[in-house]
C-alpha positions in Angstrom: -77.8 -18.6 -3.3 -78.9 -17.3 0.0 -76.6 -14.6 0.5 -77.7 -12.7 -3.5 -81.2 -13.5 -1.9 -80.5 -11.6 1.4 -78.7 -8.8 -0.8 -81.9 -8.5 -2.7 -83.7 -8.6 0.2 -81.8 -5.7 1.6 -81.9 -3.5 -1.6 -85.9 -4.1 -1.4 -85.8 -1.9 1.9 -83.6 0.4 1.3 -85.7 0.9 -2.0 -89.0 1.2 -0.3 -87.7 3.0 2.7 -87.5 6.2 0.6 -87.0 9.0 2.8 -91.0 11.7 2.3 -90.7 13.5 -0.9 -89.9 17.0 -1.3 -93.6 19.0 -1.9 -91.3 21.0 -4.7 -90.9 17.3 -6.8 -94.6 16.2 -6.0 -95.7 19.6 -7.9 -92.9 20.1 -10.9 -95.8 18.8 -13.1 -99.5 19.8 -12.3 -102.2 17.3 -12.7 -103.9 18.1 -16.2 -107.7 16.8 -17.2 -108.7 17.5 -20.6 -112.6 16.7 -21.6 -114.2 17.4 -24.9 -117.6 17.0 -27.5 -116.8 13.8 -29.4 -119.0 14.9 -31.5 -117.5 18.1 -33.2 -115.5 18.8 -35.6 -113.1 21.2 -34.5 -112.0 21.5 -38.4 -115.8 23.2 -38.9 -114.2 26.7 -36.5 -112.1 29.7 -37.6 -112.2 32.4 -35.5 -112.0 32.9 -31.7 -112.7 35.4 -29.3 -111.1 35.3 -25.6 -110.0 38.0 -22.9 -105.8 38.8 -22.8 -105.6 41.1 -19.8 -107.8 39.6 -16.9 -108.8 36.1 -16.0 -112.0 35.6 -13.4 -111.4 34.3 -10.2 -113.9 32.4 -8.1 -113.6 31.9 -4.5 -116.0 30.3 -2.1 -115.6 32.8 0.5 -116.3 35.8 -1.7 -119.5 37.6 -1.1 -119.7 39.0 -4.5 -117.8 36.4 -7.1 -119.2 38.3 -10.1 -117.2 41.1 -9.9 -114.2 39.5 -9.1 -110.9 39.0 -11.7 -107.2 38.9 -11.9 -104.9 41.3 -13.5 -101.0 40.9 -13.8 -97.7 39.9 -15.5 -98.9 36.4 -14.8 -102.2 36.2 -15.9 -100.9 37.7 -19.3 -98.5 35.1 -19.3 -101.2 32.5 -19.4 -103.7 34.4 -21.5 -100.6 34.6 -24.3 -99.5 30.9 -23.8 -103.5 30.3 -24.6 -103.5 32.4 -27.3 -100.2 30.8 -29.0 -101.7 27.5 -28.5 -104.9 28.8 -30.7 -103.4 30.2 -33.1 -101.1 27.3 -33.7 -103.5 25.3 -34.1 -104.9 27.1 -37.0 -107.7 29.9 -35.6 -107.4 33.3 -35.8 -108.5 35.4 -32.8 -110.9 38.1 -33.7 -113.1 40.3 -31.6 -116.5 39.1 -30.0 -118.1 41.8 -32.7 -116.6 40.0 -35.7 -118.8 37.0 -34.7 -116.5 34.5 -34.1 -116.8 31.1 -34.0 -115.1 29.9 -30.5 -114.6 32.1 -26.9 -111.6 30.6 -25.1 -112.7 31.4 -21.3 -110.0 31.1 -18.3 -110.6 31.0 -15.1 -109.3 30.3 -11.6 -111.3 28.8 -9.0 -110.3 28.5 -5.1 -112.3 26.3 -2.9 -110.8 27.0 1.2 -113.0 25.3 3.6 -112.3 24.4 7.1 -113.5 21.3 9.1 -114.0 20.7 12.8 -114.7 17.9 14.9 -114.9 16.4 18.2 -113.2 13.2 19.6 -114.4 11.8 22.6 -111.7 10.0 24.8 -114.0 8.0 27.6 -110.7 7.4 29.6 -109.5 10.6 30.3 -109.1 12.2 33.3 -112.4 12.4 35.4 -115.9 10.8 35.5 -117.2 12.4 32.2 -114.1 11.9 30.1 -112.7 14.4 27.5 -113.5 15.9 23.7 -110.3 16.7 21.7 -111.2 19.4 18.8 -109.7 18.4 15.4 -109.2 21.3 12.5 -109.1 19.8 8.7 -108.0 22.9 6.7 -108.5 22.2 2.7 -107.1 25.3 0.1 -107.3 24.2 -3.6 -107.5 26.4 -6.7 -107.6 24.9 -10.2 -107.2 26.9 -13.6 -109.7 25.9 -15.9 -109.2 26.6 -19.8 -112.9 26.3 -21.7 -113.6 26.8 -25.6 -117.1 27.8 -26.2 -119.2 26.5 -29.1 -120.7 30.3 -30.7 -121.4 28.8 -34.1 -124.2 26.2 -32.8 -125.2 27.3 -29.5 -126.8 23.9 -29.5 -123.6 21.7 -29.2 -123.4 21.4 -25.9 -121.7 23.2 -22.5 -118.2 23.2 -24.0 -116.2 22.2 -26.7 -113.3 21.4 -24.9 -112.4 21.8 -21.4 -109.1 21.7 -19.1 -108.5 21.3 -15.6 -105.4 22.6 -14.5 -104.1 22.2 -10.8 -103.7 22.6 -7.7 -102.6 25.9 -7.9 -102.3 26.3 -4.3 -99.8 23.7 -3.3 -97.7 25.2 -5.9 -94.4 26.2 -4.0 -93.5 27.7 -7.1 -94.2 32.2 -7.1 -93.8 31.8 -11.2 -96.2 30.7 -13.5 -93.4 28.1 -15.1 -95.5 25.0 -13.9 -98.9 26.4 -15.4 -97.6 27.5 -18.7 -95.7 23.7 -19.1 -99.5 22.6 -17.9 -100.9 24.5 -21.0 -98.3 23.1 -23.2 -99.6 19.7 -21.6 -103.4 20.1 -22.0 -103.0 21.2 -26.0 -100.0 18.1 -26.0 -103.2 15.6 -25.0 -106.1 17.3 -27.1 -104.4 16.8 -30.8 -107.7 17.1 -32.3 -108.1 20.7 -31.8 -106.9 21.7 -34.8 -108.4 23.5 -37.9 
C-alpha cells in the first residue's frame, strides 16, 4: 500500500511541476465577453447598417482619436465575418439612408501605459542607502463588436456588446484567433436572431 501511495505521490509532482506554458497555447483562444439588453427582443429588428472597409481605432496616446481608423485585408476579414454572422442570423444589411433598424459598430481600442517607481533599500552601500527604479510596461488592445438600437433610441447604450481580447499578446500576425473569437461571441449570444 505504501509504495502505489509513493507512486501517486510522485505522479502528483511531476503533474504539478509542469514546465511555463508556451504564450502561443495561452492565446489560441481569446477571452470573449458578451453583454446584452434583457429586455429586447431581437426578433422586433430587420435591417442593419455597419461600416465593411474601416474599423476605428482608439489609443490612449493619440492626440487626436477622432480621426483615427484602420484599413486592410484584416480588418475586412473581420468586418465580413461580422457581416456573415448578421445575416445568418436573419437581418439584412442595408444602408444608414434606408433607415435601418440596427448599426453593428467595431472597434479596436489600445490602452499602453507605463509605470515607474522607486524602491528604497536602507542597507545599501553608504549612510543614505539606495532607490532602485522599477518600469511596469502594460499594452492591451481589445476589439469590441456593438449593435446599436436605431428603432427606439430609447432602449438603452447597446443592444448587444462583445469584448474581444487582448489583441496585443496575440503572437499570432493573422486574424485566425479573432475571426474563431467572432464565431465565439455569436456561439454564446443565441438570442440574436430574427
Amino acid at each position: 500500500m505504501k509504495k502505489y501511495f509513493v507512486i501517486v505521490i510522485i505522479a502528483f509532482l511531476f503533474w504539478g511541476c509542469e514546465p511555463k506554458p508556451n504564450p502561443n497555447d495561452l492565446v489560441k483562444k481569446m477571452v470573449v465577453s458578451t453583454d446584452y439588453n434583457s429586455s429586447a427582443s431581437f426578433t422586433n429588428y430587420s435591417t442593419y447598417t455597419m461600416v465593411l472597409d474601416t474599423m476605428s481605432y482608439f489609443d490612449n496616446s493619440d492626440q487626436n482619436p477622432a480621426d483615427t481608423s484602420v484599413i486592410g485585408s484584416g480588418v475586412h476579414d473581420i468586418t465580413n465575418k461580422v457581416k456573415n454572422k448578421m445575416d445568418s442570423a436573419g437581418y439584412g444589411l442595408v444602408s444608414k439612408k434606408m433607415t435601418p433598424d440596427l448599426r453593428v459598430y467595431i472597434y479596436v481600442k489600445e490602452v499602453y501605459s507605463a509605470y515607474q517607481s522607486y524602491s528604497y533599500n536602507p542597507y545599501s552601500y553608504g549612510y543614505y542607502g539606495s532607490y532602485y527604479p522599477t518600469v511596469t510596461v502594460t499594452d492591451q488592445a481589445d476589439l469590441y463588436v456593438y449593435i446599436l438600437d436605431l428603432k427606439h433610441q430609447s432602449s438603452g447604450p447597446y443592444l448587444w456588446a462583445c469584448d474581444i481580447g487582448d489583441l496585443v499578446s496575440s503572437p499570432s500576425q493573422t486574424t485566425v484567433p479573432i475571426l474563431q473569437a467572432i464565431d465565439q461571441a455569436f456561439k454564446q449570444s443565441p438570442y440574436i436572431k430574427k
